[in-house]
C-alpha positions in Angstrom: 93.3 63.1 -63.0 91.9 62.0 -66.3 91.6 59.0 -67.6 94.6 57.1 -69.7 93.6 55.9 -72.8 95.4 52.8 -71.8 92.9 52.0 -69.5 90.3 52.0 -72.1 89.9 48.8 -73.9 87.8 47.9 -77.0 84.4 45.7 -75.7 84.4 42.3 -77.5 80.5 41.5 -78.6 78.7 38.1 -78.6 77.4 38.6 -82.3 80.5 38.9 -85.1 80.3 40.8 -88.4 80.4 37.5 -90.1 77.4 36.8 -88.2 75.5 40.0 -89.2 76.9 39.5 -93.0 75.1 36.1 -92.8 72.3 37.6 -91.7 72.2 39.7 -94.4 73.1 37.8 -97.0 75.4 39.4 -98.4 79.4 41.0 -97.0 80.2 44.7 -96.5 82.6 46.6 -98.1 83.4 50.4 -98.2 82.4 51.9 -101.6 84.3 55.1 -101.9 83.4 57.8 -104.0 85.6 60.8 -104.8 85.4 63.3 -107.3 85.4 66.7 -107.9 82.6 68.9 -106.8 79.8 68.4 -108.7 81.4 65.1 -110.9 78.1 63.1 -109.6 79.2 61.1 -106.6 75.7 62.0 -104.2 73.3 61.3 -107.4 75.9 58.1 -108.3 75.4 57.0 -104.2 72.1 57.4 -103.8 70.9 55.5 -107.6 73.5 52.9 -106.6 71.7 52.7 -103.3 68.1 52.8 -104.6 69.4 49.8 -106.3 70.8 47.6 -103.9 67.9 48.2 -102.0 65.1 46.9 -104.2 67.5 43.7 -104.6 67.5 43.2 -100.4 71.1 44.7 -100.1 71.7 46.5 -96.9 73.4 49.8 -97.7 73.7 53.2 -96.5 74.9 56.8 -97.4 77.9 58.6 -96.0 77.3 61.7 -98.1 79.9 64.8 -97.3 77.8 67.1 -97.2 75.3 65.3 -94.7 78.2 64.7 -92.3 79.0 68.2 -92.2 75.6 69.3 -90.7 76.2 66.8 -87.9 79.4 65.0 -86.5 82.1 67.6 -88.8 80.0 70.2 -88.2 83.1 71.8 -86.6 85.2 71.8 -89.5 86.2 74.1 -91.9 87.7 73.1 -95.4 91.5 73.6 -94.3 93.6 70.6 -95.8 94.2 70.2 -92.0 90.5 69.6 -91.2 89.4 68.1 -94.4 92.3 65.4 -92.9 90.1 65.2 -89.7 86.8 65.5 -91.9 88.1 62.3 -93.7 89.5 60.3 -90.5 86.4 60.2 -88.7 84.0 59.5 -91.4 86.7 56.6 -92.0 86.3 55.8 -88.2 82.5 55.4 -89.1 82.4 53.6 -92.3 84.4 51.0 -89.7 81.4 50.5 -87.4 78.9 50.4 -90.5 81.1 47.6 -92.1 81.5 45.8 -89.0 77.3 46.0 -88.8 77.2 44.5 -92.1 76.3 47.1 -94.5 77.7 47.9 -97.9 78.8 51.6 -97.0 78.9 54.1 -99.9 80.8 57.2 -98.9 80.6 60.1 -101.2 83.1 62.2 -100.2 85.1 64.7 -102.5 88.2 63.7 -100.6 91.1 65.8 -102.8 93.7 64.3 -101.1 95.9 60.9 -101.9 97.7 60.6 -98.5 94.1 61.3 -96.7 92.5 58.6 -98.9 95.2 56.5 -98.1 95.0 57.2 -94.5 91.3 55.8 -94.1 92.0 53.2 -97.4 94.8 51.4 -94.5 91.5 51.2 -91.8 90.1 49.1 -94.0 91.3 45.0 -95.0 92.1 45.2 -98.0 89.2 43.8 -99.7 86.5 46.1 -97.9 87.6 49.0 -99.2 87.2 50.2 -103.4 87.8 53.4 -104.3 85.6 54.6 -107.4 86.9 57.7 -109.1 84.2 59.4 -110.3 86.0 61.5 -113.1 84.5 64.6 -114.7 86.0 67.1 -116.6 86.3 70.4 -114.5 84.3 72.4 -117.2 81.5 70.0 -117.0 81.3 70.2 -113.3 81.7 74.4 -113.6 78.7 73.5 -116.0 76.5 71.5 -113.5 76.8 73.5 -110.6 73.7 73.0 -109.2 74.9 74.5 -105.7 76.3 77.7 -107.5 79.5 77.0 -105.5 82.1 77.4 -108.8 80.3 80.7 -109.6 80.8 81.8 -105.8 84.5 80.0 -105.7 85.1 82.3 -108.9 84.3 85.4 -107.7 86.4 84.7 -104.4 83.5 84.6 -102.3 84.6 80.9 -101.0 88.0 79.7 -99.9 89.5 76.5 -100.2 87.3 75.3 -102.8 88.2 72.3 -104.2 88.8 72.5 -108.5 89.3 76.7 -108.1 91.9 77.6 -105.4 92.3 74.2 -103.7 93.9 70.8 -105.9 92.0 68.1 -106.5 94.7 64.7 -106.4 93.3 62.0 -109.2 93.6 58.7 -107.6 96.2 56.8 -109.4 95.1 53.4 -108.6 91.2 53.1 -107.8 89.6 49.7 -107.9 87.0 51.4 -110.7 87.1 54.8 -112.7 83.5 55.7 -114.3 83.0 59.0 -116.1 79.9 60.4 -116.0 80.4 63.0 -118.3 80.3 60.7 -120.6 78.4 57.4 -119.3 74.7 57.5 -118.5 73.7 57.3 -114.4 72.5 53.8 -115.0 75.8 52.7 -116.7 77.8 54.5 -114.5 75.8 52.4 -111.1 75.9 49.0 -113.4 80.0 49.4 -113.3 79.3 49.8 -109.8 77.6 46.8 -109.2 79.6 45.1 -111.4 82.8 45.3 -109.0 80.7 44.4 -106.4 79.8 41.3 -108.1 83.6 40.6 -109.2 84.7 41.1 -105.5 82.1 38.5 -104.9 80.3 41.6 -102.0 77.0 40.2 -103.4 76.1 37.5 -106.0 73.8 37.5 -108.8 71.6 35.1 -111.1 68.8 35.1 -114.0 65.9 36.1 -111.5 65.7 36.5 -107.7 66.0 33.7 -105.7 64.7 31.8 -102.9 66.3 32.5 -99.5 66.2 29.7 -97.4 68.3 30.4 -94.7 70.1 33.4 -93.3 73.2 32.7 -95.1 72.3 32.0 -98.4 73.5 35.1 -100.6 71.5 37.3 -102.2 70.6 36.9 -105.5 70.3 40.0 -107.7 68.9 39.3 -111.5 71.1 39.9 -114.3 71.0 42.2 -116.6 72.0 44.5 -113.3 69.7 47.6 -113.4 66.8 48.2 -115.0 64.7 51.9 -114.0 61.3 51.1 -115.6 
C-alpha cells in the first residue's frame, strides 16, 4: 500500500523567511525573465546578478538551460513538458524565495497560461515578470548556439521563434529591449523595479550595517562596470 499524500504534511521551521530576509538585509522576490531564444535573458541574469552581488544582495540563477542538465533533464520541449519544465522550476524559485534570495529565472517560457501558472505560486509582490523583447531577426542574428540555423533546416523540433509560438506577455511588471538598450541599461531598469518595489534600497554611497535588519544600501547612480 503506498502512501496517501494526505498523510504527508508540510514541516513548519523554527526560522521564518522574514527572519532570513532580515538577515539578509534585503526581501526576495522572483525576477522572471522570458524572451525569445537568444533575446539576452542568461547574459541580462547573470550582469544583473554580478551586480547585486558586489552591492551584498543575495541572488541566484535559475538559468533554463542549467535546469535542463539536472532536475528537467527528462523533458523534451513538448508544450506538455515545457508546462512541467515551468511548474517545477516554479516549485523551486518557492524554496529560494522562502531562503531569502532574490531569484532570477531566465527561462524562455513561450507560454501565457504556463507563466501564469507559476506567476499564481507566488504573492503577488514576489513575483515580476521582465519581458526581455528582441526582434526575431536580431535573435536569428545572435545565434550564438547555432540553434535558428539548425531550427531552419528542420534539424530541431519545437523550437521556439521557428515552428513553436512565442506568447508576448501582455502585462509584465518591466519590458527592456535589448536590441536596442545597452546591457548595463537594460540591468539598471532591472534594478530600478527592484528599488520601486522597495526588494532592496539604495543611497549616495554604501552604508553602514549595523544590525541584521538594517537594508542594504546600494549607491546611486545604479551600475557602474569600470
Amino acid at each position: 500500500m503506498f502512501l496517501s499524500p494526505n498523510n504527508i504534511k508540510w514541516h513548519c521551521t523554527l526560522v521564518k523567511k522574514e527572519d532570513r530576509c532580515a538577515l539578509n538585509r534585503h526581501s526576495s522576490t522572483v525576477i522572471w525573465l522570458t524572451g525569445l531564444p537568444s533575446s539576452g535573458k542568461s547574459t541580462v541574469a547573470n550582469q544583473l546578478e554580478h551586480m547585486l552581488f558586489r552591492y551584498g544582495l543575495r541572488s541566484y540563477i535559475l538559468d533554463g538551460d542549467n535546469i535542463r542538465h539536472g532536475l528537467n533533464k527528462n523533458l523534451s520541449f513538448t508544450a506538455e513538458d515545457r508546462k512541467e519544465n515551468m511548474r517545477r522550476v516554479g516549485e523551486v524559485a518557492k524554496l529560494f524565495i522562502d531562503a531569502g534570495l532574490i531569484t532570477i529565472v531566465a527561462f524562455v517560457s513561450p507560454f501565457r497560461t504556463d507563466r501564469q501558472m507559476v506567476r499564481d505560486m507566488f504573492p503577488k509582490d514576489e513575483f515580476l515578470e521582465v519581458f526581455v523583447k528582441c526582434s526575431l531577426a536580431v535573435c536569428e542574428l545572435r545565434d550564438p548556439k547555432g540553434l535558428y540555423k539548425k531550427a531552419r533546416k528542420g534539424e530541431i523540433a519545437h523550437f521556439t521563434g521557428v515552428n513553436d509560438p512565442y506568447e508576448a506577455p501582455e502585462q509584465p511588471e518591466l519590458e527592456i529591449e535589448t536590441d536596442k538598450l545597452s546591457l548595463d541599461d537594460c540591468v539598471r531598469k532591472i534594478f530600478r523595479l527592484l528599488v520601486d518595489k522597495k526588494i532592496v534600497t539604495h543611497s549616495d554611497e554604501l552604508g553602514n550595517q549595523k544590525s541584521p535588519g538594517s537594508p542594504v544600501q546600494v549607491p546611486d547612480p545604479l551600475l557602474s562596470f569600470g
